[in-house]
PDB file of N, CA, C and O in Angstrom:
ATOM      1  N   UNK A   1     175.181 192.759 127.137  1.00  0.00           N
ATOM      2  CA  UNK A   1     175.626 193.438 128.338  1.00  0.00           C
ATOM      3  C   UNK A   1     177.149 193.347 128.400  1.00  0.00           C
ATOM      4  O   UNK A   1     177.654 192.225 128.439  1.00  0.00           O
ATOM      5  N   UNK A   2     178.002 194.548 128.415  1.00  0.00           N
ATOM      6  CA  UNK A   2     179.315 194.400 128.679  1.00  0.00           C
ATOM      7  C   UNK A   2     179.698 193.976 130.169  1.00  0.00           C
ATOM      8  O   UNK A   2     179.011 194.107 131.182  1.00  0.00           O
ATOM      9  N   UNK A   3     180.930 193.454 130.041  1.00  0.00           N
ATOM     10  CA  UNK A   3     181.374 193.015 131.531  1.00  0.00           C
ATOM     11  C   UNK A   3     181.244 193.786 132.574  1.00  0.00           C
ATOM     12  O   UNK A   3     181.188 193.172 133.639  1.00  0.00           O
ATOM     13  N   UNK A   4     181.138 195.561 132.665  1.00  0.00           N
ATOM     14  CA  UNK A   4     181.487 196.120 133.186  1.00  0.00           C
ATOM     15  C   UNK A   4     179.559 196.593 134.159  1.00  0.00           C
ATOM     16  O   UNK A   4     179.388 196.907 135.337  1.00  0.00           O
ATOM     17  N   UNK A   5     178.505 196.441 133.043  1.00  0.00           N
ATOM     18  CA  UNK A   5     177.096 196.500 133.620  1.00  0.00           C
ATOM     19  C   UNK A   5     177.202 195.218 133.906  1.00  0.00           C
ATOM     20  O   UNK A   5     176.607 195.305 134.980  1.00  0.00           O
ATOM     21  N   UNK A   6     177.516 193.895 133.819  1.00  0.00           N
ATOM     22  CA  UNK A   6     177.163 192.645 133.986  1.00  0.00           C
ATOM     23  C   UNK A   6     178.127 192.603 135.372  1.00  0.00           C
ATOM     24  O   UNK A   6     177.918 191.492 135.857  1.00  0.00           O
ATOM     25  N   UNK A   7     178.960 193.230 136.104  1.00  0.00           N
ATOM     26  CA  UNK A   7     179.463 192.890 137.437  1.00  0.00           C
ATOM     27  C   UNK A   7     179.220 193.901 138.459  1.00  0.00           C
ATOM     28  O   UNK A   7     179.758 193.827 139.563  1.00  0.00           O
ATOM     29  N   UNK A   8     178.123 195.205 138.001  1.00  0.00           N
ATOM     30  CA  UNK A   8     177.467 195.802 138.290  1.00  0.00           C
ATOM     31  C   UNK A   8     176.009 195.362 139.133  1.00  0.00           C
ATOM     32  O   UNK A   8     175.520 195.566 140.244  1.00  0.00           O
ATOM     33  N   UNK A   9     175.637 194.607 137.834  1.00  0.00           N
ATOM     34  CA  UNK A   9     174.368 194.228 138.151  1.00  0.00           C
ATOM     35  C   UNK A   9     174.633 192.418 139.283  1.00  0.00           C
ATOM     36  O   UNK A   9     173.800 191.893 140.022  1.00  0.00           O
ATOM     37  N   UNK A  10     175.710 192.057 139.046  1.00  0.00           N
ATOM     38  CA  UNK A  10     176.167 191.021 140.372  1.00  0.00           C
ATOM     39  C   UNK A  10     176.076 191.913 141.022  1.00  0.00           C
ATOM     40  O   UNK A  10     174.973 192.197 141.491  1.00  0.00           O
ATOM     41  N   UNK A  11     176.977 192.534 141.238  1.00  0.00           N
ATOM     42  CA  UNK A  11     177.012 193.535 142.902  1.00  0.00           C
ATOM     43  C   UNK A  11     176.423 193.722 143.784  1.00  0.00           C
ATOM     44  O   UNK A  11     176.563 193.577 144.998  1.00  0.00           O
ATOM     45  N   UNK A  12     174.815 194.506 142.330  1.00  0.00           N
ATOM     46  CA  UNK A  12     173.520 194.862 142.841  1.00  0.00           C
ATOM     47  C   UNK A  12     172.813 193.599 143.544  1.00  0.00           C
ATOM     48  O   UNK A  12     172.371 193.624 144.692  1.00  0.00           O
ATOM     49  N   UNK A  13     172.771 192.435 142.636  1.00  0.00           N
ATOM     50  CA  UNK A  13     172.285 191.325 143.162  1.00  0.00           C
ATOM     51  C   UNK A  13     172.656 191.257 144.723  1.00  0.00           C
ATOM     52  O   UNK A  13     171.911 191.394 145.694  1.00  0.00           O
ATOM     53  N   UNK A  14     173.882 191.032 144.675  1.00  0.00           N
ATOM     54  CA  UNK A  14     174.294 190.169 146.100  1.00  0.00           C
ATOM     55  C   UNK A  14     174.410 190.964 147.042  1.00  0.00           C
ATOM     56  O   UNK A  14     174.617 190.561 148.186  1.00  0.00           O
ATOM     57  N   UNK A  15     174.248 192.801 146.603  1.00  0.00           N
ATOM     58  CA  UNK A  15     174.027 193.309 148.026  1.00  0.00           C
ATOM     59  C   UNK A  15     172.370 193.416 148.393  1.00  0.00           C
ATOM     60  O   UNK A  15     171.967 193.946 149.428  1.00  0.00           O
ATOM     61  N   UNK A  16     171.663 192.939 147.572  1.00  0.00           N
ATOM     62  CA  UNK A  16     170.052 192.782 147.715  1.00  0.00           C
ATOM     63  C   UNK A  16     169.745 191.640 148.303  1.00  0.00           C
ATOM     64  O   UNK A  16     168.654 191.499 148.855  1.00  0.00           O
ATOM     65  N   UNK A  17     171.028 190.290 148.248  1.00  0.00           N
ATOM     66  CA  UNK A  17     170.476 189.248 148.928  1.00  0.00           C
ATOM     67  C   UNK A  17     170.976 189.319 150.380  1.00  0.00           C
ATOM     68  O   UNK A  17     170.370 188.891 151.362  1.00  0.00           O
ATOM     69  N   UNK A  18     172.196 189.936 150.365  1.00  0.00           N
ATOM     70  CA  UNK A  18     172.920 190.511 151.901  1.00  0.00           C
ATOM     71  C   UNK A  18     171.870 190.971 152.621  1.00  0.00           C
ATOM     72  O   UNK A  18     171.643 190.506 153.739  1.00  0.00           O
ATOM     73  N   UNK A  19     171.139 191.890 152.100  1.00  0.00           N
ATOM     74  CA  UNK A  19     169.676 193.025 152.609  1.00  0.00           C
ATOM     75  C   UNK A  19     168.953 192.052 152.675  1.00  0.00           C
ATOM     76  O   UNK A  19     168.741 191.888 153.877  1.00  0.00           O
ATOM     77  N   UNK A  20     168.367 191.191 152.027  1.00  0.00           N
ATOM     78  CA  UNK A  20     167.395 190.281 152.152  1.00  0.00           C
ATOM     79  C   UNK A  20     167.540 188.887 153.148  1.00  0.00           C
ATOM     80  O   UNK A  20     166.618 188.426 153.822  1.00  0.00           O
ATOM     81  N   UNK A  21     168.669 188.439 153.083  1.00  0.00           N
ATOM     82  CA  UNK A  21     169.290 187.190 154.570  1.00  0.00           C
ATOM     83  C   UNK A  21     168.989 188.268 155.462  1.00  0.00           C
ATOM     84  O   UNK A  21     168.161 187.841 156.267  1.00  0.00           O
ATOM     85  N   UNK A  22     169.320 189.686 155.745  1.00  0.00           N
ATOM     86  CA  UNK A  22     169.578 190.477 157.175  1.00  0.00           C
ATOM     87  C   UNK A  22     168.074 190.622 157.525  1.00  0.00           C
ATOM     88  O   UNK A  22     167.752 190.544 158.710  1.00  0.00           O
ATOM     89  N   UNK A  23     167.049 190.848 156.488  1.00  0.00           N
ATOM     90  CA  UNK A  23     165.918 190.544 156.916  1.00  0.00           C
ATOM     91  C   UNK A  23     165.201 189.653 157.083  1.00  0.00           C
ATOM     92  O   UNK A  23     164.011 189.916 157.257  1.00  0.00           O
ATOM     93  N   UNK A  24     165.588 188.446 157.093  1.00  0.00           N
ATOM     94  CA  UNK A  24     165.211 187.057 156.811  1.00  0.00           C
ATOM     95  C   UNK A  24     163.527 186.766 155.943  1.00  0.00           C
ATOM     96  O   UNK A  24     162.486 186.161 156.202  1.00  0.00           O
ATOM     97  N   UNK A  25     164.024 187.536 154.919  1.00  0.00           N
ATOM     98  CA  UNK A  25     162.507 187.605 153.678  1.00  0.00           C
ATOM     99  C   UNK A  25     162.549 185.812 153.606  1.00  0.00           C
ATOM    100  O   UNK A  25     161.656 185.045 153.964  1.00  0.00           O
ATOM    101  N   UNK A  26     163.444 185.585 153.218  1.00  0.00           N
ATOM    102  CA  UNK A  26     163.333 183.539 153.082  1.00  0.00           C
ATOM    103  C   UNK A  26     163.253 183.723 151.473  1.00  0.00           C
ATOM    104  O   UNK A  26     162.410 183.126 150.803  1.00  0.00           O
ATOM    105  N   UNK A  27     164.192 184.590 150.929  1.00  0.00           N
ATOM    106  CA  UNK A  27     164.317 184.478 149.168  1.00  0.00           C
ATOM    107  C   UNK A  27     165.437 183.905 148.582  1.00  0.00           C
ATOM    108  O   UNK A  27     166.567 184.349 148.789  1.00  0.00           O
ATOM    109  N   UNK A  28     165.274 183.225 148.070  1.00  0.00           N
ATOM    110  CA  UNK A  28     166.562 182.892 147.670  1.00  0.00           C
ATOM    111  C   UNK A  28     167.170 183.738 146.526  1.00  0.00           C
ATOM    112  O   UNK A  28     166.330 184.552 146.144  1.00  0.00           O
ATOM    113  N   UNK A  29     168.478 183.845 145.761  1.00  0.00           N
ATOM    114  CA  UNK A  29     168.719 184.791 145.237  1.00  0.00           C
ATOM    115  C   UNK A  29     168.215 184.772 143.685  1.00  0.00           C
ATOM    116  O   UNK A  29     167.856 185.825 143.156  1.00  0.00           O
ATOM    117  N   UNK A  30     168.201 183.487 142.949  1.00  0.00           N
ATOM    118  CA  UNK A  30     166.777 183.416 141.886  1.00  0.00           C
ATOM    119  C   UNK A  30     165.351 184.372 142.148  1.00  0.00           C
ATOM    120  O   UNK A  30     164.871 185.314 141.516  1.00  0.00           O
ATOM    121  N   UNK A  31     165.084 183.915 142.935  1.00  0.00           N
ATOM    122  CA  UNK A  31     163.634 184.418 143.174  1.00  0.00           C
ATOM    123  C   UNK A  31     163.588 185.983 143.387  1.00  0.00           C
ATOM    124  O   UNK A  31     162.706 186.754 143.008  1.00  0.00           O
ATOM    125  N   UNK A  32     164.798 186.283 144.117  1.00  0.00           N
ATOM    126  CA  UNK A  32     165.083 187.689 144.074  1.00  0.00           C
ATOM    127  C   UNK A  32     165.514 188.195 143.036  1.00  0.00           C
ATOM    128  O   UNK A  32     164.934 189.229 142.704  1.00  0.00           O
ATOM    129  N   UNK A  33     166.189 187.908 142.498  1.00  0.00           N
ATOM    130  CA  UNK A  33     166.590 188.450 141.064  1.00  0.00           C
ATOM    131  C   UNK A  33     165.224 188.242 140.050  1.00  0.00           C
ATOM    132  O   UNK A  33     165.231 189.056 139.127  1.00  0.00           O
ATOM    133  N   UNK A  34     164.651 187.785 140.048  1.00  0.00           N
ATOM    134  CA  UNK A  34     163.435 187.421 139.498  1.00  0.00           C
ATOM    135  C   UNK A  34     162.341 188.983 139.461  1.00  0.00           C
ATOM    136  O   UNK A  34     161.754 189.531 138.528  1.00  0.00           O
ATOM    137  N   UNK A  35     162.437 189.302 140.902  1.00  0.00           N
ATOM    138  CA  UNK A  35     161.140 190.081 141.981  1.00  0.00           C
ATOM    139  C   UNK A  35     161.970 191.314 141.293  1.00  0.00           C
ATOM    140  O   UNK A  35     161.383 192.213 140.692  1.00  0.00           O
ATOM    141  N   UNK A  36     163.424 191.266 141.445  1.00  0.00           N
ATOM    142  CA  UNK A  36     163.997 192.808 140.584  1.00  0.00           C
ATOM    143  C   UNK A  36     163.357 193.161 139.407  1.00  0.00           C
ATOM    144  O   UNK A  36     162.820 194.202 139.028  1.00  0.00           O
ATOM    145  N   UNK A  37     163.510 192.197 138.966  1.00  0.00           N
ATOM    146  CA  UNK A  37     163.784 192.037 137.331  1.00  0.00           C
ATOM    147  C   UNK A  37     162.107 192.759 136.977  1.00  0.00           C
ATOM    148  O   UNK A  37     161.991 193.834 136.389  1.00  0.00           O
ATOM    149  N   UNK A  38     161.216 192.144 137.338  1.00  0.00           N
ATOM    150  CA  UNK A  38     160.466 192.516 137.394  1.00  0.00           C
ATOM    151  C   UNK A  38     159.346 193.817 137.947  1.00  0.00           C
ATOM    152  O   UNK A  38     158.189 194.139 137.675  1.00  0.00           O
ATOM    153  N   UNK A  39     160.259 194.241 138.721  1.00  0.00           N
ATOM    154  CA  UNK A  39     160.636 195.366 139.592  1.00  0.00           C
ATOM    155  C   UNK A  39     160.870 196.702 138.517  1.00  0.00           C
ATOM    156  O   UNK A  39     160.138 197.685 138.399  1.00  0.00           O
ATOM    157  N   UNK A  40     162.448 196.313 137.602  1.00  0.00           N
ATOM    158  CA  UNK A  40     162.585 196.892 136.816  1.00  0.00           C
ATOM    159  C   UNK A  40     161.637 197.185 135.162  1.00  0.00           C
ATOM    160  O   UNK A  40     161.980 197.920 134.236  1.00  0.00           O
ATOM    161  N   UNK A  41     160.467 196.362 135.266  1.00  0.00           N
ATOM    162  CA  UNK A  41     159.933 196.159 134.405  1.00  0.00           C
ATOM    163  C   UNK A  41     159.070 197.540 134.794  1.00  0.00           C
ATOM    164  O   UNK A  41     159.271 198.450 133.990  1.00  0.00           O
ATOM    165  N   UNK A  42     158.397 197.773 135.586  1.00  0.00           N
ATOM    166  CA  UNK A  42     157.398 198.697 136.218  1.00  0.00           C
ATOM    167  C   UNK A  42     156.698 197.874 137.692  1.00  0.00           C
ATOM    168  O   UNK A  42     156.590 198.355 138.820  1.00  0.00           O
ATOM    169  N   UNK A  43     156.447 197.018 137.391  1.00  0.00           N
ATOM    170  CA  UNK A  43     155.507 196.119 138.774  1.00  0.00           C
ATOM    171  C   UNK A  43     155.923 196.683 139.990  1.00  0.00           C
ATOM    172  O   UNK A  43     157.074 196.766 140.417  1.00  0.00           O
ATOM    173  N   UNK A  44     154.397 197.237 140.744  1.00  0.00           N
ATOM    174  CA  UNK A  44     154.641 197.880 141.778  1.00  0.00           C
ATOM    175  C   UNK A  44     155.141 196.649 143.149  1.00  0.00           C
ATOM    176  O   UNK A  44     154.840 195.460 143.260  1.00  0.00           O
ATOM    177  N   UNK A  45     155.513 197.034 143.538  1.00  0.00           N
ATOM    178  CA  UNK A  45     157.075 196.317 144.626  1.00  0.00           C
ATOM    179  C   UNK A  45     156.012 196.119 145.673  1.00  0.00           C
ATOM    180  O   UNK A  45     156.089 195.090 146.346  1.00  0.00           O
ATOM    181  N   UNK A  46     155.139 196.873 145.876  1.00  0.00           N
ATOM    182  CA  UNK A  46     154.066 196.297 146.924  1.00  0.00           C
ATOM    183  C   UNK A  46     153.494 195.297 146.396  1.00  0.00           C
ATOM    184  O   UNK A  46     153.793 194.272 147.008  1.00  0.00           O
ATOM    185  N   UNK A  47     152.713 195.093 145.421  1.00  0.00           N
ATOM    186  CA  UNK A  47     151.887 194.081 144.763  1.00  0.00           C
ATOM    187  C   UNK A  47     152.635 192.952 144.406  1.00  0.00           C
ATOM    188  O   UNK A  47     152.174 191.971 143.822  1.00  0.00           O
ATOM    189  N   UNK A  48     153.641 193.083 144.715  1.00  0.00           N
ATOM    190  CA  UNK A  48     154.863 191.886 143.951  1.00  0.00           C
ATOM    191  C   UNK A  48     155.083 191.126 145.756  1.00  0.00           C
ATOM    192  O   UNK A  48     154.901 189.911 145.845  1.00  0.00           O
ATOM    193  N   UNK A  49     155.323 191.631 146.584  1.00  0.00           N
ATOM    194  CA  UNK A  49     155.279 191.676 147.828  1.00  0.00           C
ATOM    195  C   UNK A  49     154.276 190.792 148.165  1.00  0.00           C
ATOM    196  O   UNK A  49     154.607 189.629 148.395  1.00  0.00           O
ATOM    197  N   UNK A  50     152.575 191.259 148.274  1.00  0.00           N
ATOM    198  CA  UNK A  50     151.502 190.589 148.574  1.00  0.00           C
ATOM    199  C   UNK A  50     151.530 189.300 147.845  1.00  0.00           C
ATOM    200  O   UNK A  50     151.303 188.181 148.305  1.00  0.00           O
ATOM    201  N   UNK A  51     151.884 189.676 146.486  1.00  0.00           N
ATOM    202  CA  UNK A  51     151.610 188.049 146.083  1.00  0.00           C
ATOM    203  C   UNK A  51     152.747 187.283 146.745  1.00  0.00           C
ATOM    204  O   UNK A  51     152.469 186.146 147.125  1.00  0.00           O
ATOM    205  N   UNK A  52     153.580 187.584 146.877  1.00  0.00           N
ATOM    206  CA  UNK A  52     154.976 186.683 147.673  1.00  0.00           C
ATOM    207  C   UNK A  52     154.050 186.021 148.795  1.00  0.00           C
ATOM    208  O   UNK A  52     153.963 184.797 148.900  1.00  0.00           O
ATOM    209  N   UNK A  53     153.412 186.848 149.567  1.00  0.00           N
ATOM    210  CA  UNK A  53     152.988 186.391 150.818  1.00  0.00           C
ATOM    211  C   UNK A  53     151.725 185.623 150.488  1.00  0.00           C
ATOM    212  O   UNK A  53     151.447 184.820 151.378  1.00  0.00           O
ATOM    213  N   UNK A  54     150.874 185.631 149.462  1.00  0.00           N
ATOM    214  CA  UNK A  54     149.959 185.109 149.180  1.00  0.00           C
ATOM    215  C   UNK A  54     150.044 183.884 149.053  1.00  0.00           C
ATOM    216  O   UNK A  54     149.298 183.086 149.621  1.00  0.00           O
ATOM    217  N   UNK A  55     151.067 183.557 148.206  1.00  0.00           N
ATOM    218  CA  UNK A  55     151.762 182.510 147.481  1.00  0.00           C
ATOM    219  C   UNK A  55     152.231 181.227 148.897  1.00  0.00           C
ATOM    220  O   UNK A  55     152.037 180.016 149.004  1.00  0.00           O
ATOM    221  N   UNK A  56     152.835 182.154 149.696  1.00  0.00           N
ATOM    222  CA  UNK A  56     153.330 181.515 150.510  1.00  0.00           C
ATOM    223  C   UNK A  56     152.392 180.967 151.575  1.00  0.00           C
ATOM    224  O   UNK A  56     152.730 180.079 152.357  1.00  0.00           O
ATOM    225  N   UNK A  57     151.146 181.568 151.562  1.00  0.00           N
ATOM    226  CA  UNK A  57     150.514 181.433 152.618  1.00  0.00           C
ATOM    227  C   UNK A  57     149.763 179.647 151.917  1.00  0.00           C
ATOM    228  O   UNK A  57     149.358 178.601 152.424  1.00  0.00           O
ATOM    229  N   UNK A  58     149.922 180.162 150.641  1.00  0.00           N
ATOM    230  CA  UNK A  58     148.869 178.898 150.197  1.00  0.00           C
ATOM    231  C   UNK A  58     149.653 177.512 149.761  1.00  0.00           C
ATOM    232  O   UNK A  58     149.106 176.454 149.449  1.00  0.00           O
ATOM    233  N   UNK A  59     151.244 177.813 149.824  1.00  0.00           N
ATOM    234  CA  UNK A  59     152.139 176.904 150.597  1.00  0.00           C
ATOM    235  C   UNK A  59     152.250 175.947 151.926  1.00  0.00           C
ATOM    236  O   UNK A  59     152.784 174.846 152.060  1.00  0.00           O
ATOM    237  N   UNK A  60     151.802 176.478 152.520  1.00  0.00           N
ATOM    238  CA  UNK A  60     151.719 176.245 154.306  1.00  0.00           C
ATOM    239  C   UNK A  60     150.458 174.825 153.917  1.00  0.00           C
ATOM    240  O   UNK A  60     149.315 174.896 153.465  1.00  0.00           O
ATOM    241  N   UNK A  61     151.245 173.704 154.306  1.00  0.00           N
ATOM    242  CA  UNK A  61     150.002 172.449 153.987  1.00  0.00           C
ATOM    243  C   UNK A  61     148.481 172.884 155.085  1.00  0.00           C
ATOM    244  O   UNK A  61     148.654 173.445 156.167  1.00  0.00           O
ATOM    245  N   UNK A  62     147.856 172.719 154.857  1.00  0.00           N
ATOM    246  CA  UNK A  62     146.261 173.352 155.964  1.00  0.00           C
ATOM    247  C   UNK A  62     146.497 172.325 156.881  1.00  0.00           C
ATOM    248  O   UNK A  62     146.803 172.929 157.909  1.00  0.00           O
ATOM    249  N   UNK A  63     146.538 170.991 157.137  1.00  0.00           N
ATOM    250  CA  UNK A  63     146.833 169.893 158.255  1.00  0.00           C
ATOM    251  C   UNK A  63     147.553 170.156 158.834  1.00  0.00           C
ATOM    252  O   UNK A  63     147.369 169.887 160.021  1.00  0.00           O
ATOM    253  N   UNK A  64     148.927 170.881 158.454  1.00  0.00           N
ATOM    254  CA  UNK A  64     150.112 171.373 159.540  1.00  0.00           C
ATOM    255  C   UNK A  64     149.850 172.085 160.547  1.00  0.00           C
ATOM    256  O   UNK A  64     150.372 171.953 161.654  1.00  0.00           O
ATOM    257  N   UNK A  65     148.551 173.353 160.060  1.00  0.00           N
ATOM    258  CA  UNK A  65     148.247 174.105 160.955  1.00  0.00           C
ATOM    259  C   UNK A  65     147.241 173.451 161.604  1.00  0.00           C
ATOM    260  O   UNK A  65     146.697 174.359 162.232  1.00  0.00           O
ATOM    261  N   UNK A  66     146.749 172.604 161.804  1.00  0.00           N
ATOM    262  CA  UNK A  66     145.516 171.951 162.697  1.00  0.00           C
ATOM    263  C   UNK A  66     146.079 171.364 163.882  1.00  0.00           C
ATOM    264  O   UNK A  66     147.146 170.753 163.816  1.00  0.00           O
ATOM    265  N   UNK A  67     145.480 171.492 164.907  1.00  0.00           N
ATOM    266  CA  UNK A  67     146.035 170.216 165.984  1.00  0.00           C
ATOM    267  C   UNK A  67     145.547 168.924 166.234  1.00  0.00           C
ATOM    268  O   UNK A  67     145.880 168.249 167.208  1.00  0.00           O
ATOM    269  N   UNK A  68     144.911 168.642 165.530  1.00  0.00           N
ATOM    270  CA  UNK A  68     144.746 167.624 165.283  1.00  0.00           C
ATOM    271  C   UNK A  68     145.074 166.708 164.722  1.00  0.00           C
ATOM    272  O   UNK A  68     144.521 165.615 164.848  1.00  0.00           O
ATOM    273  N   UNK A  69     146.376 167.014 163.717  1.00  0.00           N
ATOM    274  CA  UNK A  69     147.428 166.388 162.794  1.00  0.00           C
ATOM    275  C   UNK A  69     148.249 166.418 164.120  1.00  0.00           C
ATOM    276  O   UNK A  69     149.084 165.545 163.884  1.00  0.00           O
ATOM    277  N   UNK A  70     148.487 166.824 165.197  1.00  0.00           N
ATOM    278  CA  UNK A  70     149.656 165.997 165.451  1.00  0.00           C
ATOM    279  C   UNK A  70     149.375 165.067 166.245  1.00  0.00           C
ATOM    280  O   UNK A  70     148.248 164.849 166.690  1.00  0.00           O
ATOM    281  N   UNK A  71     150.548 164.331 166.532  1.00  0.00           N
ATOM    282  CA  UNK A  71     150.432 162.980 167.255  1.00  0.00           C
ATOM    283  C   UNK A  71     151.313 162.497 168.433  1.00  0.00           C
ATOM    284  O   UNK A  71     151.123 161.387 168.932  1.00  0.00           O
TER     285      UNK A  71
END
């Protein structure tokens, strides 16, 4: 990659994470650059999406959400 696509593709990055803090997705800019990248591969941007949320949902410890964990 010459310097000139390689401060391009920064650009692109950091105005995708600008867009992404303003929506508060909660990506950091790895993970976003990641979701592009892959993006650019073909992977439909919805399905890349669901699993984000999938992923995340099965993050969330199950006791946190109970009330009975708290004290």
């Amino acid at each position: 990659m010459d310097a000139d696509a390689a401060k391009t593709a920064r650009d692109s990055l950091d105005l995708a994470f600008q867009m992404s803090n303003i929506l508060e997705t909660g990506l950091d800019r790895h993970t976003l650059s990641i979701l592009i990248a892959l993006c650019d591969l073909g992977l439909n941007p919805e399905a890349l999406a669901a699993v984000v949320k999938e992923l995340r949902r099965e993050l969330v410890p199950q006791d946190a959400s109970s009330p009975s964990s708290v004290q």
